[in-house]
C-alpha positions as CSV (number, residue, x, y, z in Angstrom):
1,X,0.0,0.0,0.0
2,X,1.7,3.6,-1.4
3,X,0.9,6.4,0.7
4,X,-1.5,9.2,-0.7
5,X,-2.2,13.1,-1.1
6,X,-0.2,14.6,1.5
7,X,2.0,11.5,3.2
8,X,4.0,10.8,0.0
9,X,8.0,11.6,-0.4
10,X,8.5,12.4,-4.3
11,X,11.7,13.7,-4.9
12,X,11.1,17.6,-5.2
13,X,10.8,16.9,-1.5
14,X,14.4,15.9,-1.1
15,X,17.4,17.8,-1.1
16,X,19.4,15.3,-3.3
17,X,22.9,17.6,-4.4
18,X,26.1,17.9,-2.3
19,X,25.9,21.8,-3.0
20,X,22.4,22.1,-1.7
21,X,24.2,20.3,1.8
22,X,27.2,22.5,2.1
23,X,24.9,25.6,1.4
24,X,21.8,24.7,3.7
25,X,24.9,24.0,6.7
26,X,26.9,27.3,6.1
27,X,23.7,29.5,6.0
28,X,20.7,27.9,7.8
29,X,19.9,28.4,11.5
30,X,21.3,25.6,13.6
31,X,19.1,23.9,16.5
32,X,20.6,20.8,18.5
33,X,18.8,18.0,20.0
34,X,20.3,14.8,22.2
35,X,20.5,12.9,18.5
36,X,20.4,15.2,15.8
37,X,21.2,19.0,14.4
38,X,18.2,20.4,12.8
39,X,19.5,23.1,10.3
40,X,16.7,25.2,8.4
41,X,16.8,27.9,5.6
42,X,14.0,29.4,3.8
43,X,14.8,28.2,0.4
44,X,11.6,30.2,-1.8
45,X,10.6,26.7,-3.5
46,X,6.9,25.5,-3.6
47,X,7.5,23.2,-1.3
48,X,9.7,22.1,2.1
49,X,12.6,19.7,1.1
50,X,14.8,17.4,3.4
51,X,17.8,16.3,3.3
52,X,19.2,13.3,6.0
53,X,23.0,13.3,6.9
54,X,24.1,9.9,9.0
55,X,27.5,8.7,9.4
56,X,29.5,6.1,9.6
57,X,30.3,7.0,13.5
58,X,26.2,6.9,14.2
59,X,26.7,3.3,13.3
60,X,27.0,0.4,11.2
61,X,24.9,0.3,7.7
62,X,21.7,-1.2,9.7
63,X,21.7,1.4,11.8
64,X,22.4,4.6,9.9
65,X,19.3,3.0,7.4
66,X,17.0,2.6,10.0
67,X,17.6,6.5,11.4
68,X,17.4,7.6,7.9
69,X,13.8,5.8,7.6
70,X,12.6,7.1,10.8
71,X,13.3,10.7,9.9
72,X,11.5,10.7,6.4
73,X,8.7,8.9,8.0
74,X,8.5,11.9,10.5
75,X,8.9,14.2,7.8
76,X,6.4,12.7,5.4
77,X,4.3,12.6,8.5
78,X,4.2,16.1,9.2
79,X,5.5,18.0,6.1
80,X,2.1,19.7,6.1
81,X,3.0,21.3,9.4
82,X,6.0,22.9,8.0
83,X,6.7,26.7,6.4
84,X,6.1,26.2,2.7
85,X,9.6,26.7,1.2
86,X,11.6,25.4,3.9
87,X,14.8,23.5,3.5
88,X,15.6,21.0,5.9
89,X,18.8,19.0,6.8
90,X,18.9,16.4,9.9
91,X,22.2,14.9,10.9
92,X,21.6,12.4,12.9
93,X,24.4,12.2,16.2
94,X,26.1,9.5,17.4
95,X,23.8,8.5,20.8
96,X,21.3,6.2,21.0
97,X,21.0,3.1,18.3
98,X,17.9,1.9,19.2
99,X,15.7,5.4,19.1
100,X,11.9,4.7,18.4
101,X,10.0,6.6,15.7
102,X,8.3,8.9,18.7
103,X,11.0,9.8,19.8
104,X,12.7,10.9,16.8
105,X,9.4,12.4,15.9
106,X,9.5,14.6,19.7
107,X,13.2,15.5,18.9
108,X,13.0,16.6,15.3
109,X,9.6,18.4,15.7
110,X,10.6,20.0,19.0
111,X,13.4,21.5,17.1
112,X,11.6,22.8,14.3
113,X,9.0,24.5,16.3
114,X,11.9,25.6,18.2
115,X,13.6,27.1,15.4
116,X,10.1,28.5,14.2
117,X,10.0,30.8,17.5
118,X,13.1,32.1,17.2
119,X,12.5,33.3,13.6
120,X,9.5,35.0,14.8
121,X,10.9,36.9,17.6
122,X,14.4,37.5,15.6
């Protein structure tokens, strides 16, 4: 079963290019969790894009795929939620292997609404 409407991940969703990386992480506004840095930039596309960082340190190759899953499930999960235009990179930090989905979903949305207040007071 595909997901529909809102819940899908096409690819104009992603940020896919190594430039689009090393731009978004020189010029985006940096929040820090217990497992992840959420960096966020106002990129003036239709639509919010993500972009998932995990290395080798996180883990081995079970691991870093399973955090990478996790945090386009919470993405696709509550895309909706987030600024129109809004360029998003999560990179994940080595801590806990066995996170759950909520609480990658607490952490990364925490941040964003986070980051979200300090635009509007800044």
């Amino acid at each position: 079963m595909s997901p529909g409407g809102k819940e899908r991940f096409p690819k104009t969703a992603r940020l896919r290019k190594r430039p689009q990386f090393l731009k978004l992480s020189r010029t985006g506004k940096k929040v820090h969790s217990s497992n992840f840095v959420v960096i966020t930039r106002i990129s003036g596309t239709a639509e919010s894009r993500l972009g998932i960082t995990v290395s080798s340190k996180v883990g081995n190759a079970v691991v870093r795929n399973r955090l990478k899953r996790l945090v386009r499930e919470v993405f696709r999960r509550h895309r909706h939620e987030f600024t129109p235009g809004l360029d998003i990179l999560v990179i994940a930090r080595k801590g806990d292997r066995k996170l759950s989905l909520s609480r990658v979903e607490d952490e990364i949305v925490n941040s964003l609404t986070n980051q979200r207040s300090r635009q509007n007071r800044g």
